[in-house]
NUPA-353223 format. One record per residue: residue number from 1; residue in one letter; chain; x, y, z of N, C-alpha, C, O in turn. Coordinates in pm, whole numbers. Each point is the difference from the previous one (the first is absolute). Layout:
BEGIN
<atom NUM 'A' 'A' <X Y Z> <X Y Z> <X Y Z> <X Y Z>> ...
***
This chain:
BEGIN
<atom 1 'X' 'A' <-245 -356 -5012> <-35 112 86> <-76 -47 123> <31 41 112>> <atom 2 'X' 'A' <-132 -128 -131> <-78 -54 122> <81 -98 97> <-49 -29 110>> <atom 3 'X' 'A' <211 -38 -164> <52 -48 79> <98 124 61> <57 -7 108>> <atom 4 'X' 'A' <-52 79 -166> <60 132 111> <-66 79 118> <33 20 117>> <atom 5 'X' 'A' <-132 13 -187> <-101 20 74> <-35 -111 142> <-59 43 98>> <atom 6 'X' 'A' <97 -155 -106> <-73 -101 75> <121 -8 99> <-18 -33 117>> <atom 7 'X' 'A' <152 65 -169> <108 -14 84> <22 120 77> <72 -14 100>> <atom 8 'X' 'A' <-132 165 -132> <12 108 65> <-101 -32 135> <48 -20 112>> <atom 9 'X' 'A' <-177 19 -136> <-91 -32 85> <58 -126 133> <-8 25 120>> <atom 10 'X' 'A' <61 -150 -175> <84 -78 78> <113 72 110> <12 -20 120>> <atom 11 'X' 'A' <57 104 -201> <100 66 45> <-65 93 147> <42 -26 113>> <atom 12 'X' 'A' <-122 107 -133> <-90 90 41> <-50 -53 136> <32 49 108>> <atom 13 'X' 'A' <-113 -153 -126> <-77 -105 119> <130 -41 93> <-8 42 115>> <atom 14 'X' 'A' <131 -119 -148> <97 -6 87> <95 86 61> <74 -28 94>> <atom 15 'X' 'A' <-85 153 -167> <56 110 59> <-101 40 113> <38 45 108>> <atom 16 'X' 'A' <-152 -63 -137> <-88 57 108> <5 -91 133> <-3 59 108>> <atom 17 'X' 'A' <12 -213 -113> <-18 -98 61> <137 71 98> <-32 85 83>> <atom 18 'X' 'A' <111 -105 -91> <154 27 35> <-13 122 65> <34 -3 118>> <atom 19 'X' 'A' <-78 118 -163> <-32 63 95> <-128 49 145> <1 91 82>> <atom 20 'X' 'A' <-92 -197 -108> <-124 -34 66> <100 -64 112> <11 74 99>> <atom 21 'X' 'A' <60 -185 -93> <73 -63 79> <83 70 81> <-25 7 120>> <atom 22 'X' 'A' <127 52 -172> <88 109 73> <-59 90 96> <38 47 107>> <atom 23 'X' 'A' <-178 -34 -204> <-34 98 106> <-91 -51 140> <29 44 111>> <atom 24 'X' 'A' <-129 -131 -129> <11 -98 71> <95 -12 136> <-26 51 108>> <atom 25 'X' 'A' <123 -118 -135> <99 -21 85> <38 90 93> <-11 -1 123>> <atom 26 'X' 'A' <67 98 -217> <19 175 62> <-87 -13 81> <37 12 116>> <atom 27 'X' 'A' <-181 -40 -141> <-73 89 122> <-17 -106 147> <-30 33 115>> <atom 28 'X' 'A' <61 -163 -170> <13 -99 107> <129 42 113> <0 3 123>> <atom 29 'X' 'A' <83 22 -203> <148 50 80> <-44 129 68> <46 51 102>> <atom 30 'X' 'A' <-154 -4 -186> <-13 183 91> <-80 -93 134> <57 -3 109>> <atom 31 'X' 'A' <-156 -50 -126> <-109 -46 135> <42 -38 93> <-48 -21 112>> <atom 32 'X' 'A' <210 4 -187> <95 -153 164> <58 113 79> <14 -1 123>> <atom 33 'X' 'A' <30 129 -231> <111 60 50> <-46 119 81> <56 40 102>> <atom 34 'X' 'A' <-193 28 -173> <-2 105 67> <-93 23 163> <-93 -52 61>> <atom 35 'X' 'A' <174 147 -47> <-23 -3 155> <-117 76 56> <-17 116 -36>> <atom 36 'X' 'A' <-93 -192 150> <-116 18 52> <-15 93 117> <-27 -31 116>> <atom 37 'X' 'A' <53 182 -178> <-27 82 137> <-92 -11 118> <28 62 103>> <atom 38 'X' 'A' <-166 -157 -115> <-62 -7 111> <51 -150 83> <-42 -49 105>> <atom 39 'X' 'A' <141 4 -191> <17 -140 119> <159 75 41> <43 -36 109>> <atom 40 'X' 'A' <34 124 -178> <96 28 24> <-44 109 139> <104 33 59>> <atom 41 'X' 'A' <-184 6 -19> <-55 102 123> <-14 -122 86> <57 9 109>> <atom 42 'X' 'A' <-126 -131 -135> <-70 -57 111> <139 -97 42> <0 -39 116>> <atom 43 'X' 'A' <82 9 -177> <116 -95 48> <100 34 17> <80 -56 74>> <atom 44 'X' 'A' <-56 177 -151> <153 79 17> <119 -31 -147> <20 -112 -47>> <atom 45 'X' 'A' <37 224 3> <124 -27 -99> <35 -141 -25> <0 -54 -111>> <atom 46 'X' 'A' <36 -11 243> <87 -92 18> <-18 -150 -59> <61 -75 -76>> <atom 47 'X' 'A' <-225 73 186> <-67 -144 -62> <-58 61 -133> <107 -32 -53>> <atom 48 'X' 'A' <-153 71 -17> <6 20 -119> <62 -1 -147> <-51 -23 -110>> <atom 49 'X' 'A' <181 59 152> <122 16 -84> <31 -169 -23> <19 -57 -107>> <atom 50 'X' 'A' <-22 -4 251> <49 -106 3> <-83 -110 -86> <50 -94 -62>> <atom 51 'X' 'A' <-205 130 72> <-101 -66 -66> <16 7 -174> <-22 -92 -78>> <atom 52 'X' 'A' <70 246 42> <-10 -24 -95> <165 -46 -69> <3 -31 -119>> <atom 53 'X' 'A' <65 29 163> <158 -98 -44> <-67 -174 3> <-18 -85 -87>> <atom 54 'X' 'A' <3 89 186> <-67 -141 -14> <-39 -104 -89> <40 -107 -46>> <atom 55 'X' 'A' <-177 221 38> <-148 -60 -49> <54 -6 -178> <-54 -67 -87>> <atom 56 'X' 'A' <209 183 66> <48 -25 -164> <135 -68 -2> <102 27 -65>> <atom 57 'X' 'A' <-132 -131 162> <114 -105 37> <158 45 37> <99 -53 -52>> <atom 58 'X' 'A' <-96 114 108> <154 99 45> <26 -51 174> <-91 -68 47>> <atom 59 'X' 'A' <190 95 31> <-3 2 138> <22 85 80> <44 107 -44>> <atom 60 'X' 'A' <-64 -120 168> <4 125 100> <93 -62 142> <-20 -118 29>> <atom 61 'X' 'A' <120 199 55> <15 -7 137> <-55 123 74> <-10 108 -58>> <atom 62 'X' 'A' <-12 -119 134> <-84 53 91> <136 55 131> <117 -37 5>> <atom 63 'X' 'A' <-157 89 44> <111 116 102> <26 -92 150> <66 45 94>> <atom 64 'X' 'A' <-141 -196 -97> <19 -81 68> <139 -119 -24> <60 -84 66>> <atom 65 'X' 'A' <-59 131 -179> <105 -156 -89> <-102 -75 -105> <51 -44 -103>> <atom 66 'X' 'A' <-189 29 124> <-41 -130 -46> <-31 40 -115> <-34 115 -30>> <atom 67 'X' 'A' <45 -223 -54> <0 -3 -157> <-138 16 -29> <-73 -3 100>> <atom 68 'X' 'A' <15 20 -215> <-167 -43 -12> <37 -38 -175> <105 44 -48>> <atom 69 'X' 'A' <-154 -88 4> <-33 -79 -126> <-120 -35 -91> <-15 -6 -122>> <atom 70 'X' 'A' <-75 -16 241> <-140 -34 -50> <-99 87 37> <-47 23 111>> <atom 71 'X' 'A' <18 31 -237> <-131 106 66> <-132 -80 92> <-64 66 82>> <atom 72 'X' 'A' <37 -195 -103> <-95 -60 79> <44 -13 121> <-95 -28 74>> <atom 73 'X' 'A' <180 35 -25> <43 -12 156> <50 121 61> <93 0 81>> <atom 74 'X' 'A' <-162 117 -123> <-8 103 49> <-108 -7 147> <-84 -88 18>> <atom 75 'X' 'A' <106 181 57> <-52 -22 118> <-133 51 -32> <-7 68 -103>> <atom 76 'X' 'A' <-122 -92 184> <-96 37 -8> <-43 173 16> <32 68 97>> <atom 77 'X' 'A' <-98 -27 -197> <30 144 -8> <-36 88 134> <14 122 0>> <atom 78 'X' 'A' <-65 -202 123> <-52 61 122> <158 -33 59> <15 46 113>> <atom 79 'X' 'A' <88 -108 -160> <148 12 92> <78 73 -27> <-6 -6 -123>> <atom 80 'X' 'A' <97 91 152> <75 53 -32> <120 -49 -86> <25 -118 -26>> <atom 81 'X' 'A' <46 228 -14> <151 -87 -18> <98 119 -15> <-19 117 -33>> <atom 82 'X' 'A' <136 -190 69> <107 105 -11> <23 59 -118> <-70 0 -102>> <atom 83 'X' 'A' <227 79 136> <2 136 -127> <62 -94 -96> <71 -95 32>> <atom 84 'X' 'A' <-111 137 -176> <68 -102 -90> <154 121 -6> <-4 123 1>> <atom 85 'X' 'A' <121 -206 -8> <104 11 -16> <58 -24 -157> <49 89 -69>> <atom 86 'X' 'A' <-64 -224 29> <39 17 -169> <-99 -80 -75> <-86 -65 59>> <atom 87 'X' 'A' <96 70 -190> <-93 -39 -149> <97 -51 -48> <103 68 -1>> <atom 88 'X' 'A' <-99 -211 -58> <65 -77 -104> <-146 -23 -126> <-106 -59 15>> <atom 89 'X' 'A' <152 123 -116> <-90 0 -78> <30 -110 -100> <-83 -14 -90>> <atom 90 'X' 'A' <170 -53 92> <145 -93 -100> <-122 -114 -56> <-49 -97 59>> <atom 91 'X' 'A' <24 154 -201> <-104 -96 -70> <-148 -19 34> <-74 -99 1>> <atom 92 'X' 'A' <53 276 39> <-143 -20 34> <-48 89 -122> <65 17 -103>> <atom 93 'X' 'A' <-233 55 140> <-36 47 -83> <-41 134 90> <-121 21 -11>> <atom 94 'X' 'A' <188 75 96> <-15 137 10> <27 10 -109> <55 -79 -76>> <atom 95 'X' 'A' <-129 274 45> <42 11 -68> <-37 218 46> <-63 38 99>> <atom 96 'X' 'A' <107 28 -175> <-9 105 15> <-162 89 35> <-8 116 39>> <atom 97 'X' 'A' <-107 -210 -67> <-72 51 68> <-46 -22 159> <-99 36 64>> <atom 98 'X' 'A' <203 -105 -34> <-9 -47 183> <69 78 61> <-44 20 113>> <atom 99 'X' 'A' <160 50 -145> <86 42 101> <-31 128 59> <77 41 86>> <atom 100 'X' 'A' <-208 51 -127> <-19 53 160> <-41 -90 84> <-50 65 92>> <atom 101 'X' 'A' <38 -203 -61> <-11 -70 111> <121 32 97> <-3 -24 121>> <atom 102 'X' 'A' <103 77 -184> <165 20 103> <-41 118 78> <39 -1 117>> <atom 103 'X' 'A' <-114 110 -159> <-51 139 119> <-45 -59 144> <-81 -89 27>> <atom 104 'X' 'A' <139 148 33> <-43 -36 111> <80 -157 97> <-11 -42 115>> <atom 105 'X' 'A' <60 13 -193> <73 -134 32> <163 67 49> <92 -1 -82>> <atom 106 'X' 'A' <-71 60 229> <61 67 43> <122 -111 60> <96 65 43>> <atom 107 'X' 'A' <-81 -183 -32> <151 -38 34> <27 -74 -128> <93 -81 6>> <atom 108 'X' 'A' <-171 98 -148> <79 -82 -86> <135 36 -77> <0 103 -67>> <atom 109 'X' 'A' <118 -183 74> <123 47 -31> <47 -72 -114> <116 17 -38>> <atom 110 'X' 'A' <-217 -121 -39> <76 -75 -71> <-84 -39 -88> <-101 -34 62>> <atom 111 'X' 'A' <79 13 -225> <-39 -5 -89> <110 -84 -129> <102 50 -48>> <atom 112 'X' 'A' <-163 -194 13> <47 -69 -87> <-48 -35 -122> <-52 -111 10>> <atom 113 'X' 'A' <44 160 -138> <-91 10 -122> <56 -69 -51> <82 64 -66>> <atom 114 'X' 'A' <-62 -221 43> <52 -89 -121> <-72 -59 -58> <-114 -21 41>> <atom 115 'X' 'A' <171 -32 -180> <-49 -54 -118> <-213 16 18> <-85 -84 28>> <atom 116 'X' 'A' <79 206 -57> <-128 0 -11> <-16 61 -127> <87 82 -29>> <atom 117 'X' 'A' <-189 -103 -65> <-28 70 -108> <-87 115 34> <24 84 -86>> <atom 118 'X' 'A' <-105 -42 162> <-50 105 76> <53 124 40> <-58 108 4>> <atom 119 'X' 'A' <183 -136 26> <69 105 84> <46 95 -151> <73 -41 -90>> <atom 120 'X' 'A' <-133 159 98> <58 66 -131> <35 165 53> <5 22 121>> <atom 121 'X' 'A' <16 73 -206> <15 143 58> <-90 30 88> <32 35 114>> <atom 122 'X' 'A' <-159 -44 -157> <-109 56 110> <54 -59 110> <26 90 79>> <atom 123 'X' 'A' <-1 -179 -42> <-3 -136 112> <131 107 115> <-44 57 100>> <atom 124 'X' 'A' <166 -49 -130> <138 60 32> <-50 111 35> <31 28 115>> <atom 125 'X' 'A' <-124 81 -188> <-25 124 63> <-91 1 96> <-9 81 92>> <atom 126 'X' 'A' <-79 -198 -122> <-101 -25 162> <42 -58 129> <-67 -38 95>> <atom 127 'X' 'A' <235 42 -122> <76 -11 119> <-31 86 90> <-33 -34 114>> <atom 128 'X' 'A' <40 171 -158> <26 122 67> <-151 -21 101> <-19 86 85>> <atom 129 'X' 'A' <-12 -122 -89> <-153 -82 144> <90 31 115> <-12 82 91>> <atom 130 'X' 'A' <104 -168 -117> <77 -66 113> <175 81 24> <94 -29 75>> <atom 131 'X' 'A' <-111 124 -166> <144 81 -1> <50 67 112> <94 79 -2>> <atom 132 'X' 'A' <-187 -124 137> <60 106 144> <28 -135 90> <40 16 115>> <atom 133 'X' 'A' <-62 -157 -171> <93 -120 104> <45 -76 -102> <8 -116 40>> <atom 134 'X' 'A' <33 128 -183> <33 -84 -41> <157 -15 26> <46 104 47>> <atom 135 'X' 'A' <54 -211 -66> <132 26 34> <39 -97 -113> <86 52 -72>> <atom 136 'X' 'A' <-115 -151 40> <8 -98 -41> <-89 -34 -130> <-118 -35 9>> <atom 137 'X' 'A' <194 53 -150> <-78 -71 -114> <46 -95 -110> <93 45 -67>> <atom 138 'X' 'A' <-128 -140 41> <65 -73 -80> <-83 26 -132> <-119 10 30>> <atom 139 'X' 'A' <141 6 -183> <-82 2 -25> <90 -88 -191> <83 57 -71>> <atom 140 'X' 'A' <-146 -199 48> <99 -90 -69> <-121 -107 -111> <-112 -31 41>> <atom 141 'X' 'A' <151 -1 -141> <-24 -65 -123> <-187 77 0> <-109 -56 -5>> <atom 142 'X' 'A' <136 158 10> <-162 55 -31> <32 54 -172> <85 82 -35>> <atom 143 'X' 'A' <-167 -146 -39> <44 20 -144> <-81 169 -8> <44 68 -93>> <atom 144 'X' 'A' <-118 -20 152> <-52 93 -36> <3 118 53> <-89 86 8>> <atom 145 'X' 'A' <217 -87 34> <49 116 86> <99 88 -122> <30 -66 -99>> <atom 146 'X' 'A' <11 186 103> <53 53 -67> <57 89 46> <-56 58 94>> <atom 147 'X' 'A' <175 -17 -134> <78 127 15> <-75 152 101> <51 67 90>> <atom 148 'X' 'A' <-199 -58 -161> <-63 80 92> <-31 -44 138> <14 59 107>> <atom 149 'X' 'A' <-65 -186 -137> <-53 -45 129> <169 -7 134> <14 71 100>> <atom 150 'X' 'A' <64 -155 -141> <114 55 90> <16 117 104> <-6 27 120>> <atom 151 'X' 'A' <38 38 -272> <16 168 30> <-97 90 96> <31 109 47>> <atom 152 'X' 'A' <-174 -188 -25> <-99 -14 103> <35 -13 163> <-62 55 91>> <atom 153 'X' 'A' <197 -154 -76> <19 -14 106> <64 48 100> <21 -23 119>> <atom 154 'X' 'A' <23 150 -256> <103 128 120> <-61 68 75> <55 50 99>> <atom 155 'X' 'A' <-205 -30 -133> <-134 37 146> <12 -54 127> <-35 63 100>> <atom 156 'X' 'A' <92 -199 -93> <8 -50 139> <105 38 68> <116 -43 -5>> <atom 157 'X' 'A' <-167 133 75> <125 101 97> <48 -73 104> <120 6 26>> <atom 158 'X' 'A' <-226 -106 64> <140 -77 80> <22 -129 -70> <-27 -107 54>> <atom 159 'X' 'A' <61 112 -138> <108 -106 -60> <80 -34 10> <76 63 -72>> <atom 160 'X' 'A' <0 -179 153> <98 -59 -14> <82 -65 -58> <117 27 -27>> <atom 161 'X' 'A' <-233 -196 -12> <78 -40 -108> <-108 -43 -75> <-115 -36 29>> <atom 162 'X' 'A' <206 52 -177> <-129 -27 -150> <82 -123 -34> <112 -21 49>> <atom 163 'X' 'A' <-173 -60 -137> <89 -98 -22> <-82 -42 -171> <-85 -89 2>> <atom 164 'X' 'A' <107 136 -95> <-75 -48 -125> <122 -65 -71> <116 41 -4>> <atom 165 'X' 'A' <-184 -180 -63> <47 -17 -99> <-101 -111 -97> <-111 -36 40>> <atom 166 'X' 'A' <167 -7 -164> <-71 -65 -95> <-89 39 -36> <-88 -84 -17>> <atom 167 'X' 'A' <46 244 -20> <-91 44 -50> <-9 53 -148> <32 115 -27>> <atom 168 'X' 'A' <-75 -205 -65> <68 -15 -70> <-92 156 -148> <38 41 -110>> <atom 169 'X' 'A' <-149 -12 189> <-13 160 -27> <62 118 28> <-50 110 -26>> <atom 170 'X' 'A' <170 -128 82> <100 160 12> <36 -57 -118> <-9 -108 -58>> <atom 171 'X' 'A' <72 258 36> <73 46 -108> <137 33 -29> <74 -16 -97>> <atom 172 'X' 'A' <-60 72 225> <133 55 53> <-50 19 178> <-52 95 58>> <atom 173 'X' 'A' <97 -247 -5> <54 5 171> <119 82 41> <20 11 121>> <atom 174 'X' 'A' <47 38 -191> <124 55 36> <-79 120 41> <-4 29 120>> <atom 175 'X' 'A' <-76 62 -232> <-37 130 -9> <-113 -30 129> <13 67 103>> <atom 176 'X' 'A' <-106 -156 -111> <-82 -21 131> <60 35 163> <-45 71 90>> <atom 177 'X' 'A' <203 -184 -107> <50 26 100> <62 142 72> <31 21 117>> <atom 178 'X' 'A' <-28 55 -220> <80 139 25> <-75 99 41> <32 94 72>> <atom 179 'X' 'A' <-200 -133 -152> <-90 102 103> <-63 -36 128> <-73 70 71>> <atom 180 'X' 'A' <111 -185 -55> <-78 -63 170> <132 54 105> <-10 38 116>> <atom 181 'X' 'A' <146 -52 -211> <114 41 90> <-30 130 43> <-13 28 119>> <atom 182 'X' 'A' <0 78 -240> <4 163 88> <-127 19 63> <-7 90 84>> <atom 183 'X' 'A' <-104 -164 -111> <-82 32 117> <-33 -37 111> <-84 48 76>> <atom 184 'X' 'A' <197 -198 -55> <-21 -61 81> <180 -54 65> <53 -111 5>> <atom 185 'X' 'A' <-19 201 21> <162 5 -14> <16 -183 155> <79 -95 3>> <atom 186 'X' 'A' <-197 134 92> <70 -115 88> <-63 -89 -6> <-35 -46 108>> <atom 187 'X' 'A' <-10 -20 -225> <-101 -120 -40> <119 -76 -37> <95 67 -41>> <atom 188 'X' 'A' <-78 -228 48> <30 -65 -31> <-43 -53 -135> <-115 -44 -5>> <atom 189 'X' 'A' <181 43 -96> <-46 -55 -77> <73 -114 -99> <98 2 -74>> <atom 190 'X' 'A' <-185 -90 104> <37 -118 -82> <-29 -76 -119> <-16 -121 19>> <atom 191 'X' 'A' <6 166 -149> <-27 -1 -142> <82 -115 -91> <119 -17 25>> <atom 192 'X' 'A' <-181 -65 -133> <70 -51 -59> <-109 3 -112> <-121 14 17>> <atom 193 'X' 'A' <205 -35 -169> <-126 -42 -72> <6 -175 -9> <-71 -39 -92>> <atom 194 'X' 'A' <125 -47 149> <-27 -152 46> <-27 -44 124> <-33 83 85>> <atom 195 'X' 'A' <39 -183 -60> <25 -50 124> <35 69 79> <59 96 -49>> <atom 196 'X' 'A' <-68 -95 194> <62 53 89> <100 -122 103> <68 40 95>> 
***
């Protein structure tokens, strides 16, 4: 009995450990992601949004052409900078508590969410930030996307083209695809459940 006892208690302590950690983390990912209304007043949508793709290792072009990559070689916060244009998020760590950083970010047309473990339902519906310039979404090998979250993306009214695939949380892409079609009859859409 006292070695049962001794193995419940064991059991107990690492269940707790495991979740001390998770949560942990969680809140590290909330600190990166969520967005700072008083620096978002003093710099604008733009440099902001861009700071925080960055700073959770993702990339940005800017409405000039130029690429940015490194959040340390951001310009000094007394310079300006142009309108950000697109987010490659492809193996970063956004995650759904960042994306009202997209409000206010008025020429962005293009949004790329790959292989991130982050990107989940919440993440797809915090598109809708950005649902009055978005045109352009890719959204591919995010394991934690699901059938709902998809079905999220028929909100983006100027939509052009969607392009998902390898997600290997739908259930049925076919049925996904049929409700982005009637609500989004002139969206391009480009779906696979592999490779593209």
């Amino acid at each position: 009995m006292l070695c049962i006892r001794k193995n419940i208690l064991t059991f107990g302590q690492n269940a707790r450990t495991t979740f001390q950690k998770r949560s942990f983390w969680e809140y590290v990912n909330m600190m990166f992601n969520k967005p700072d209304p008083d620096r978002i007043k003093l710099l604008g949508p733009d440099r902001t949004c861009a700071e925080w793709v960055l700073r959770n290792g993702g990339k940005v072009v800017w409405a000039n052409g130029k690429k940015q990559t490194d959040y340390n070689s951001l310009p000094p916060d007394t310079q300006s900078v142009p309108k950000l244009t697109e987010i490659d998020g492809t193996g970063s760590s956004i995650s759904h508590y960042g994306f009202p950083h997209l409000s206010g970010c008025t020429d962005l047309w293009k949004i790329i969410l790959d292989n991130n473990k982050y990107i989940d339902d919440r993440a797809l519906k915090g598109l809708n930030h950005g649902k009055d310039t978005l045109t352009h979404v890719q959204v591919s090998e995010c394991v934690n996307v699901t059938d709902m979250g998809v079905k999220e993306l028929s909100s983006l009214n100027k939509l052009q083209t969607l392009v998902l695939f390898k997600l290997s949380g739908v259930n049925n892409l076919e049925d996904c695809k049929k409700h982005i079609q009637s609500k989004l009859p002139n969206c391009k859409l480009i779906a696979s459940s592999t490779q593209l």
